[in-house]
N, C-alpha and C positions, 0 to 999 in steps of 0.2 A: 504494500500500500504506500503510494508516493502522496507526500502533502506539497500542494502548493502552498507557495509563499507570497501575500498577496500585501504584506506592509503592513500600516497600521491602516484599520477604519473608524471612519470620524464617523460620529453617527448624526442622522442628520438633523436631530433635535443641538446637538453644538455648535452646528452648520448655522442653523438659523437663529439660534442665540447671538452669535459671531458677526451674523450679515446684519441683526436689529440693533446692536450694540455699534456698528459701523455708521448706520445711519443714523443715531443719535447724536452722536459726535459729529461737531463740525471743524471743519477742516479750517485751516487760517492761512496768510498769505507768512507767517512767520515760521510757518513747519516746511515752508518752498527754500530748497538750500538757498539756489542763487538770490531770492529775495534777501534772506540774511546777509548774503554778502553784499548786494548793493543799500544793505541800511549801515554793515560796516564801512564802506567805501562813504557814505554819506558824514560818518563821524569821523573818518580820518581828513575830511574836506574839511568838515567842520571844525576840527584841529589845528588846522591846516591856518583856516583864517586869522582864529583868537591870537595866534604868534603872528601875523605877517605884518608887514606895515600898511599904513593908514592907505598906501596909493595903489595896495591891491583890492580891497575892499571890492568892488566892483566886477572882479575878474574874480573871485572866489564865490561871489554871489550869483552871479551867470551859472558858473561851474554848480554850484549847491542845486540853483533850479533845473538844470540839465540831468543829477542825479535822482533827481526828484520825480522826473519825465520818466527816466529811467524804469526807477518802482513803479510809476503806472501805470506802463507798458509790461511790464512784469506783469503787474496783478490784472491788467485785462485780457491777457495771453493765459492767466491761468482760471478765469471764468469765461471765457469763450469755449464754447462746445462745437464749433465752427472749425473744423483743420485748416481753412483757407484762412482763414478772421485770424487764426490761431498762430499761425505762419509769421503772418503780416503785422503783430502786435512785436514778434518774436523779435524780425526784422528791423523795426522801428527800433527797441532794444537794444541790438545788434548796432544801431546807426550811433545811438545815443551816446552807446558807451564808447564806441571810437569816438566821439567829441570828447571826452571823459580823457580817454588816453591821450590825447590829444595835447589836453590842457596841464596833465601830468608832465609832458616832453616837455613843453612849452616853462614848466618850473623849473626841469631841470639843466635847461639850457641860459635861464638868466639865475639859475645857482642860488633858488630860495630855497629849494628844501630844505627844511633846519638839521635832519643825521640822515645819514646813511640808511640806517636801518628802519626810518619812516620813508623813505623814495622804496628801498624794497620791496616793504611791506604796498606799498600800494598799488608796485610793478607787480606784485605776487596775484594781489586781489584783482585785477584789471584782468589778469593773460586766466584768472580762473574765472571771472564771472562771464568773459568773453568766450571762453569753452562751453561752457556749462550753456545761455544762449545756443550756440551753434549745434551742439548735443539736442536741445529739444529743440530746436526748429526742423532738424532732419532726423528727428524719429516721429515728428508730429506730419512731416511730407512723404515718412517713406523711406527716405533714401539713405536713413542710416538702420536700417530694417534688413536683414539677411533672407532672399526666399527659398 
């Protein structure tokens, strides 16, 4: 007599405990990685400012409401039920944050960043929120999908 080996079985009164207990919980735009990273990227700007001199004021504020744009397009990409809508939030995102990098380079070329180790940190954040973007835009299109 051979016994098959079939794993374990959930049963499916757990199943539907699991799925009602899913839908009570709501989900927030803080449990979205790359959201946390562009609210970190938002605090290291904002950092950024409180040290700098009085005649970037202006140029850090642009910068702040560009990151700002940022998180919006995040969190409308992440309540679109639309792949196309969903794409295109992604995209904007994607635009955003190269303005974002942008204005990073643009620091470290007139040589405000106050250490080293705040231009990294932000070179770190930039090159991962810009992945993490381009990861869900082409798993939301497909084309980062294996058939």
């Amino acid at each position: 007599m051979q016994t098959e080996n079939v794993g374990v079985v959930i049963p499916p009164s757990t199943i539907e405990d699991s799925n009602t207990k899913k839908m009570k919980s709501k989900k927030t735009l803080a449990q979205l990685p790359v959201y946390r990273d562009a609210a970190n990227l938002k605090y290291i700007v904002t950092a950024l400012l409180a040290d700098s001199p009085r005649k970037l004021t202006k140029f850090y504020d642009q910068m702040l409401a560009t990151v700002s744009e940022l998180k919006k397009s995040i969190g409308m990409a992440d309540i679109s039920r639309n792949p196309t809508d969903r794409v295109w939030y992604l995209e904007c995102a994607r635009v955003l944050m190269q303005d974002v990098s942008d204005d990073f380079t643009t620091l470290r070329k007139l040589e405000v960043m106050p250490s080293k180790d705040l231009d990294n940190k932000a070179k770190a954040l930039v090159k991962k929120i810009i992945a993490q973007l381009v990861a869900w835009r082409d798993y939301t299109s497909g084309e980062g999908v294996k058939s």
